[in-house]
Residue frames as a rotation matrix with the C-alpha (Angstrom) as fourth column:
UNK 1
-0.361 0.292 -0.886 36.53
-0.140 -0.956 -0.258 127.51
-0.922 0.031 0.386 167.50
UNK 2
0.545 0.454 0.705 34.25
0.537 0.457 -0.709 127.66
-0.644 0.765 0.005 164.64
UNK 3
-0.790 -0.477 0.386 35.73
0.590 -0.419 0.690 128.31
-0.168 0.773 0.612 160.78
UNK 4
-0.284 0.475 -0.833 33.70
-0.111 -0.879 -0.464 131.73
-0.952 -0.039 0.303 159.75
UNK 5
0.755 0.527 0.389 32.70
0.316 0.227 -0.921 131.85
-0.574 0.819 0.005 155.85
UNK 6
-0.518 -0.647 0.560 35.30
0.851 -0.320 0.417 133.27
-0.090 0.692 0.716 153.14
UNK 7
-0.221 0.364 -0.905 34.70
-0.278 -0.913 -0.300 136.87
-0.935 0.186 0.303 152.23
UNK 8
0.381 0.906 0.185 32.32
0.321 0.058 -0.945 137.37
-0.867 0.419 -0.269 149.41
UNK 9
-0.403 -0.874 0.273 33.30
0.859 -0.258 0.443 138.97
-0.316 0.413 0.854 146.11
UNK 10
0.464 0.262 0.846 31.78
0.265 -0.953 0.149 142.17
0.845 0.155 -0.512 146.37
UNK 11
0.969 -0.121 -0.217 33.57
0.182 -0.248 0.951 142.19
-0.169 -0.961 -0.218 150.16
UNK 12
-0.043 -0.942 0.332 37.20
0.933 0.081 0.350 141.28
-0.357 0.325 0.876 148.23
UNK 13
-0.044 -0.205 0.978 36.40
0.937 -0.348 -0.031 143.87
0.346 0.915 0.207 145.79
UNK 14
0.922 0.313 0.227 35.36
-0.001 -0.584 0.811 146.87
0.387 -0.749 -0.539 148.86
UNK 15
0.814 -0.529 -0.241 38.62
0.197 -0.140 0.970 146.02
-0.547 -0.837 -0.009 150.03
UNK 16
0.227 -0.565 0.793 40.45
0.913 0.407 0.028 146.36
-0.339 0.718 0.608 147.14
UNK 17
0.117 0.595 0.795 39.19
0.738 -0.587 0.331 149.17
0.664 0.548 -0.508 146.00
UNK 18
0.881 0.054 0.471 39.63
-0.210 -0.847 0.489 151.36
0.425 -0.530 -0.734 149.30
UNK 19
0.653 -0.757 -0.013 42.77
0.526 0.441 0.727 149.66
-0.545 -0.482 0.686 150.13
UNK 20
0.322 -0.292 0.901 43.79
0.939 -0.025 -0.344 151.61
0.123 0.956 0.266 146.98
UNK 21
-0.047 0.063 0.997 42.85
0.537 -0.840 0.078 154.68
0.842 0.539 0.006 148.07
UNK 22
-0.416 -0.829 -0.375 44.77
0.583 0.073 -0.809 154.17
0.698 -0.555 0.453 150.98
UNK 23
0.283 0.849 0.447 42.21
-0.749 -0.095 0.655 153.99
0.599 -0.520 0.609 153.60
UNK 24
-0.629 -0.470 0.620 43.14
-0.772 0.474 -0.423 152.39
-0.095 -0.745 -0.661 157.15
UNK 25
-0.956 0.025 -0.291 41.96
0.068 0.988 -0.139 148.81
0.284 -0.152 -0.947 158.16
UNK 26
-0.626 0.751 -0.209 39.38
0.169 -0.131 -0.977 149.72
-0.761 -0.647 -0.045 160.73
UNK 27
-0.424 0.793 -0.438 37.55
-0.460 -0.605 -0.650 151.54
-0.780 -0.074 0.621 158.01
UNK 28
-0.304 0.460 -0.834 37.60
-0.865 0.234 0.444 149.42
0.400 0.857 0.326 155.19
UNK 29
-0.948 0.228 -0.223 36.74
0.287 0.916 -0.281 146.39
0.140 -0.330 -0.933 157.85
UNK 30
-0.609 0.769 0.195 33.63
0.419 0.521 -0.744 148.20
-0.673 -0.371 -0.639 158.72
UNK 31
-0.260 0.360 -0.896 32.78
-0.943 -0.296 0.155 149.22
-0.210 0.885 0.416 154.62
UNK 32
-0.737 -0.093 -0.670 33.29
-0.466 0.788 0.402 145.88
0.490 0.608 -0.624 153.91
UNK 33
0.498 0.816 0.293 31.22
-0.790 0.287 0.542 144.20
0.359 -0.501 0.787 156.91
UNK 34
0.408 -0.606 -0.683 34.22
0.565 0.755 -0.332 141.85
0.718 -0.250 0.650 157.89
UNK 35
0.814 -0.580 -0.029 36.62
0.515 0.697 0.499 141.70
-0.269 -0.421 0.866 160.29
UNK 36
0.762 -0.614 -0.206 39.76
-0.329 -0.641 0.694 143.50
-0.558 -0.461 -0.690 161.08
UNK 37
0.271 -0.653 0.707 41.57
-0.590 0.468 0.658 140.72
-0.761 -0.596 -0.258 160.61
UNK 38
0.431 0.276 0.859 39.67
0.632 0.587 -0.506 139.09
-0.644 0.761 0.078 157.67
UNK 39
0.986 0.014 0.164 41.13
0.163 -0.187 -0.969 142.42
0.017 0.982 -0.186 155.63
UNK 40
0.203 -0.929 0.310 44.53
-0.610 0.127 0.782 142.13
-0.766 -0.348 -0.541 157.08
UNK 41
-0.208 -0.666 0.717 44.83
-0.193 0.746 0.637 139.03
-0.959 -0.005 -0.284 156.04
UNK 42
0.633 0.413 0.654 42.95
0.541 0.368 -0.756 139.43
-0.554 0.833 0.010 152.58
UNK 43
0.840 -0.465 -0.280 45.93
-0.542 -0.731 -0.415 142.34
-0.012 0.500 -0.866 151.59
UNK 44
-0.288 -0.876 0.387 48.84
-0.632 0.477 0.611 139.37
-0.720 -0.069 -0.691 152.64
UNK 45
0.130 0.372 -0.919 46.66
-0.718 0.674 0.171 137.23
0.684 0.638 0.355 150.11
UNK 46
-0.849 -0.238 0.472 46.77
-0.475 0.735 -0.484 134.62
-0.232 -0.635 -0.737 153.49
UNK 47
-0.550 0.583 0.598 42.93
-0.264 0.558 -0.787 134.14
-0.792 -0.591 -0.153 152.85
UNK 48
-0.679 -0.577 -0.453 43.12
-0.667 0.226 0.710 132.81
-0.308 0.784 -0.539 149.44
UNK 49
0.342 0.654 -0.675 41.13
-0.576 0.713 0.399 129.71
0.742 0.252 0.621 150.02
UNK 50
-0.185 -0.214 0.959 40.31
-0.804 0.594 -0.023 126.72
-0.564 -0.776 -0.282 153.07
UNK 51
-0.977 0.155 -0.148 39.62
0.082 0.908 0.410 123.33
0.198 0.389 -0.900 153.03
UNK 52
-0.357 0.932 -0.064 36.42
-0.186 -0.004 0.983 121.81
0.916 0.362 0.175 152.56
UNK 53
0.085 0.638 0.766 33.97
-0.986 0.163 -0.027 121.31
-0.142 -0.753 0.643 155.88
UNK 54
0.645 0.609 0.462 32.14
-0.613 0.773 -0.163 118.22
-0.456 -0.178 0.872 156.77
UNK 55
0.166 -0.559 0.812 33.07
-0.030 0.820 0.571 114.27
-0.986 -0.120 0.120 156.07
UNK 56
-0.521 -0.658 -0.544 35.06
-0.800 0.155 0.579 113.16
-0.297 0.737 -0.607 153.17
UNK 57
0.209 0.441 -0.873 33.75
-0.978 0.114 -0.176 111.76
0.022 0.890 0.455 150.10
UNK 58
0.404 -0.179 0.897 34.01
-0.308 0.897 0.317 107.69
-0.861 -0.404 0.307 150.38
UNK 59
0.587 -0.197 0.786 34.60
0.683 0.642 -0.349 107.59
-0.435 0.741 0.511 146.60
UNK 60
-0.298 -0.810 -0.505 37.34
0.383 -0.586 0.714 109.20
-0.874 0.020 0.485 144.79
UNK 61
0.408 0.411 -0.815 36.93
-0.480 -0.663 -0.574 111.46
-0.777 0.626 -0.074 141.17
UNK 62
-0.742 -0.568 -0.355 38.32
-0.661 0.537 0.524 108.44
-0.107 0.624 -0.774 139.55
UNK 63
-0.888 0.446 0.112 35.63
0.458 0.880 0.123 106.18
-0.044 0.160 -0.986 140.60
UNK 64
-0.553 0.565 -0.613 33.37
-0.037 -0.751 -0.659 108.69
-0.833 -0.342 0.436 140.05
UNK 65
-0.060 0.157 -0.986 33.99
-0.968 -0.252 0.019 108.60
-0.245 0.955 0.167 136.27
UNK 66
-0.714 0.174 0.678 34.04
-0.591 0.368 -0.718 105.29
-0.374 -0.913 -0.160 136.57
UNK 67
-0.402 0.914 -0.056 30.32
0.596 0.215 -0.773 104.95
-0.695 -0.344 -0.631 137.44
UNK 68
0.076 0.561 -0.825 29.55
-0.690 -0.567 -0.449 107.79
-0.719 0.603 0.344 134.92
UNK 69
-0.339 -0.258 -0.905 31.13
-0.925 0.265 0.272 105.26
0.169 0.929 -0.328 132.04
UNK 70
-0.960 0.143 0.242 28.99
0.007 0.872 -0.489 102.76
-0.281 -0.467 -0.838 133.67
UNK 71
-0.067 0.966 -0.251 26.06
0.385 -0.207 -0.899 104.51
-0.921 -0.157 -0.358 133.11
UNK 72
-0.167 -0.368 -0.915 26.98
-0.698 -0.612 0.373 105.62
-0.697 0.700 -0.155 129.79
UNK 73
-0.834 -0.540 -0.111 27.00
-0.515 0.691 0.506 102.50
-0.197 0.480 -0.855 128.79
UNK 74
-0.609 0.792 0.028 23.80
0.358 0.244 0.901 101.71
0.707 0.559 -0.432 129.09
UNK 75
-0.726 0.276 0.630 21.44
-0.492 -0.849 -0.196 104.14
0.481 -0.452 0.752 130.46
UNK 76
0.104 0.963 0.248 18.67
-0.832 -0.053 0.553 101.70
0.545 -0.264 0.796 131.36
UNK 77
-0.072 -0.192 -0.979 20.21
0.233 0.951 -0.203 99.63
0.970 -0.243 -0.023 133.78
UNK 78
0.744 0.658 -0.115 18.64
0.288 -0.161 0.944 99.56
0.602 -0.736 -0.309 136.75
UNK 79
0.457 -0.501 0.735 20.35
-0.768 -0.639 0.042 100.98
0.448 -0.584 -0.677 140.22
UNK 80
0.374 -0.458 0.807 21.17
-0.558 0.584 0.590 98.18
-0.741 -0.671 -0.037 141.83
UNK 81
0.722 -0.495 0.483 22.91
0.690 0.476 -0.544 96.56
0.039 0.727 0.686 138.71
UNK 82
0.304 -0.785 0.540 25.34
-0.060 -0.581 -0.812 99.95
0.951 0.214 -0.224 138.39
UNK 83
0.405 -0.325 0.855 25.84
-0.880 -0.393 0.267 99.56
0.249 -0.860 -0.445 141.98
UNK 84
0.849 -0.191 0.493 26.79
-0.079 0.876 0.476 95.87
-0.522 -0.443 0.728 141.97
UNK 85
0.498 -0.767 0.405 29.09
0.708 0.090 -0.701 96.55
0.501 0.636 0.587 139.01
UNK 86
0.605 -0.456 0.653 30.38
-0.279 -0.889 -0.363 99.61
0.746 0.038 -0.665 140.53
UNK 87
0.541 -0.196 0.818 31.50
-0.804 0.165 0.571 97.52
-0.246 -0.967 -0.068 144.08
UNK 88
0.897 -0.391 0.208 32.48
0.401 0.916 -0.006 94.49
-0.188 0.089 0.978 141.88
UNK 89
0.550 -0.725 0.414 35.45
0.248 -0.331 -0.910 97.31
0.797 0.604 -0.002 140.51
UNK 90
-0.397 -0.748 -0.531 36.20
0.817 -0.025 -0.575 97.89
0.417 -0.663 0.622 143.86
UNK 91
-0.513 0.471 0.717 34.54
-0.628 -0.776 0.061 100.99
0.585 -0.419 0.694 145.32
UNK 92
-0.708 0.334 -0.623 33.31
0.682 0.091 -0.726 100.64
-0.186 -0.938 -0.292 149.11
UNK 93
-0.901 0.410 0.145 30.21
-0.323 -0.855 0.407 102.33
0.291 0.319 0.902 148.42
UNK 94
-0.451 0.890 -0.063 26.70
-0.152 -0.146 -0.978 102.39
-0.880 -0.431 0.201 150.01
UNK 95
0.013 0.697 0.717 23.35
0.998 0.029 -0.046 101.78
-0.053 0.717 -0.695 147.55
UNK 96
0.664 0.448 -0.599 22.70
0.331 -0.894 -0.302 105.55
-0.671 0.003 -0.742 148.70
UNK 97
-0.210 -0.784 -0.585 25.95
-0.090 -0.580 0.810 106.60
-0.974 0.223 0.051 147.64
UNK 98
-0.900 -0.300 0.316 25.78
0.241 0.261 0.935 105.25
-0.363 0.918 -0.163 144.10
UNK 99
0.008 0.865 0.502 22.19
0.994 -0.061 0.089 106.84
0.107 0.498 -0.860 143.64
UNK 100
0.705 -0.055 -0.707 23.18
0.029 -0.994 0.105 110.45
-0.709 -0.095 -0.699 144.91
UNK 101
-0.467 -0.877 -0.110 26.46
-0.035 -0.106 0.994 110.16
-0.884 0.468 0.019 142.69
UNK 102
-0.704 0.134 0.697 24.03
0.700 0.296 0.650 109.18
-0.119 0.946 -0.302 139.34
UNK 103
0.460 0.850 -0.257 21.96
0.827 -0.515 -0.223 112.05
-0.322 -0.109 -0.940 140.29
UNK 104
0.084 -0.499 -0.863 24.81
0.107 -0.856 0.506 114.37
-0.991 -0.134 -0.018 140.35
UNK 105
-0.654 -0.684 0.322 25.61
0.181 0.272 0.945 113.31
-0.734 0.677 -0.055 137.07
UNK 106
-0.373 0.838 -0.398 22.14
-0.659 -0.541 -0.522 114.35
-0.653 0.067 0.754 136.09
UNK 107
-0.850 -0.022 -0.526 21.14
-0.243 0.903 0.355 110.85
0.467 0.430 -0.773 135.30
UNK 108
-0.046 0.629 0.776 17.57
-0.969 0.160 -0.188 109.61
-0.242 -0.761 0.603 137.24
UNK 109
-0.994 0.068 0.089 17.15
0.065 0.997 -0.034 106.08
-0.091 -0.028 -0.995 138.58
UNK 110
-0.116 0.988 -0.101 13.76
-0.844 -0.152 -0.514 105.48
-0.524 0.026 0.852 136.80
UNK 111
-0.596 0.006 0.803 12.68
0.511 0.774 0.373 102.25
-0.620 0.633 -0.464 135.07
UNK 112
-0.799 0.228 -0.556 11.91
-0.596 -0.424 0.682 103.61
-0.080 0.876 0.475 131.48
UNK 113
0.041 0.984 0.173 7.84
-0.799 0.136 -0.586 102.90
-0.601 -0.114 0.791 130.90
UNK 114
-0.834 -0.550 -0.040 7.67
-0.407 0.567 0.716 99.73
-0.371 0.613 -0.697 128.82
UNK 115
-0.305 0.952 0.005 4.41
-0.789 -0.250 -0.561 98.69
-0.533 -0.175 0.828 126.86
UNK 116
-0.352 -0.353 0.867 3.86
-0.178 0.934 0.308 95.66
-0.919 -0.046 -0.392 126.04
UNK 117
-0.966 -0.058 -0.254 3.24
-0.259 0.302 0.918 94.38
0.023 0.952 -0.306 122.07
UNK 118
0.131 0.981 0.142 0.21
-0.905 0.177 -0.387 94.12
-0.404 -0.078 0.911 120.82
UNK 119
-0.372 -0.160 0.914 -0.45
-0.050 0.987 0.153 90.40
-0.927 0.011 -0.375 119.79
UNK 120
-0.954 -0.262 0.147 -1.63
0.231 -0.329 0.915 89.07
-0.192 0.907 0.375 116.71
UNK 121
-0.068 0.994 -0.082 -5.32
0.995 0.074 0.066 88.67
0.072 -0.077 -0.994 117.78
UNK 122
0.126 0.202 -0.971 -5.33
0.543 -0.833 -0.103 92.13
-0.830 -0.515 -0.215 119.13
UNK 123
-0.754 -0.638 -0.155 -4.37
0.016 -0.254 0.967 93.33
-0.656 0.727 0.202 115.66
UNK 124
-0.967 0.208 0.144 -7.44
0.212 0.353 0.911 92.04
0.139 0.912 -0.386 114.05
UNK 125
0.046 0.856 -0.515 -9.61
0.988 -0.115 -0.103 92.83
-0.147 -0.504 -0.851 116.42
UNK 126
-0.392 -0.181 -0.902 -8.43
-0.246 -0.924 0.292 96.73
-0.887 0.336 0.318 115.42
UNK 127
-0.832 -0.061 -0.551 -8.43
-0.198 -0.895 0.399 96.54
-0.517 0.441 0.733 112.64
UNK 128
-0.708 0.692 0.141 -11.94
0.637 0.541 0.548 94.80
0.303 0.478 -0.824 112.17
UNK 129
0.361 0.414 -0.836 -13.44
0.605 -0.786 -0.128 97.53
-0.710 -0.459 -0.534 114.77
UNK 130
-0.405 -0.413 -0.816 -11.46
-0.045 -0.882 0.469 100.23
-0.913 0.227 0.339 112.67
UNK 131
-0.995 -0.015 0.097 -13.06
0.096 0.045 0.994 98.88
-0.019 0.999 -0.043 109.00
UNK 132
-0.370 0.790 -0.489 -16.33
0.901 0.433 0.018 98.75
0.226 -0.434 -0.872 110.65
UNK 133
0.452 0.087 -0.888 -16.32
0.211 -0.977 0.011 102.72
-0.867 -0.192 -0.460 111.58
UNK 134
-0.649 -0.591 0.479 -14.83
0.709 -0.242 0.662 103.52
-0.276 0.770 0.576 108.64
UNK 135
-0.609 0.682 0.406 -17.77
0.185 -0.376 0.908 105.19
0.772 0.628 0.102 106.85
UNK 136
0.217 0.830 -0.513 -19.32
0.967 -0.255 -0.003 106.42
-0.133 -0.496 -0.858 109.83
UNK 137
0.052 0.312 0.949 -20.32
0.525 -0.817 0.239 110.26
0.849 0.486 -0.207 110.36
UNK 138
-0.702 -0.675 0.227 -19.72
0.003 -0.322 -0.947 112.83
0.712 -0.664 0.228 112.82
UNK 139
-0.161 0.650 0.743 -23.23
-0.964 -0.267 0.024 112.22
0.214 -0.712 0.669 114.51
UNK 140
0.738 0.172 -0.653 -23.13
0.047 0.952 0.304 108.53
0.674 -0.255 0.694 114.76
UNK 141
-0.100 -0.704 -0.703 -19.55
0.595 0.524 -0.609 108.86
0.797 -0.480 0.366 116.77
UNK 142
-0.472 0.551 0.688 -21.68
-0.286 -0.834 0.472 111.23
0.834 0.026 0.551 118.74
């Protein structure tokens, strides 16, 4: 049987609130938009809180942090470096994994734009072109 959702907190508070003012089940189940049952069991405090859905996390909230103090360390190391260092500590982890996990962390895997040095030739050649305009006018650059 499927698991239903958790009641909302405007749906908690609807039941609170007319549960007070000692109003039957039936009616605050259909104020609220739940379940009979769901405000039964929300006045025993039974529905409190579930477990999570879907598959378990492959890496624990240790080796999360980790991978964050991996990346901390130096922000411009590529993905697949934090992911070899992150498996060499021991984490069973996927490439994917270890790029959704630096994402969470609100990190992006981007190589940072690098431009490359001007030489010295390239230097002189500026600034001979730049001494050369110097003393032009706004209709020569026209």
């Amino acid at each position: 049987m499927g698991k239903t959702a958790d009641l909302t907190v405007v749906q908690k508070t609807i039941i609170d609130t007319l549960h007070k003012e000692g109003k039957p089940q039936t009616f605050i189940a259909k104020e609220a938009g739940c379940s009979q049952s769901a405000v039964s069991k929300h006045g025993n405090r039974k529905l409190s809180g579930r477990k999570k859905c879907g598959r378990k996390r492959c890496s624990t909230n240790r080796e999360n942090r980790s991978l964050e103090r991996l990346v901390k360390q130096n922000r411009f190391k590529n993905l697949g470096e934090l992911h070899k260092e992150w498996t060499e500590a021991g984490v069973k982890a996927s490439r994917a994994t270890t790029h959704r996990r630096v994402k969470e962390f609100g990190y992006s895997c981007r190589i940072p734009l690098v431009k490359p040095l001007l030489n010295h030739r390239q230097r002189q050649r500026r600034l001979t072109w730049a001494k050369e305009k110097k003393k032009w006018t706004v209709a020569q650059w026209c």
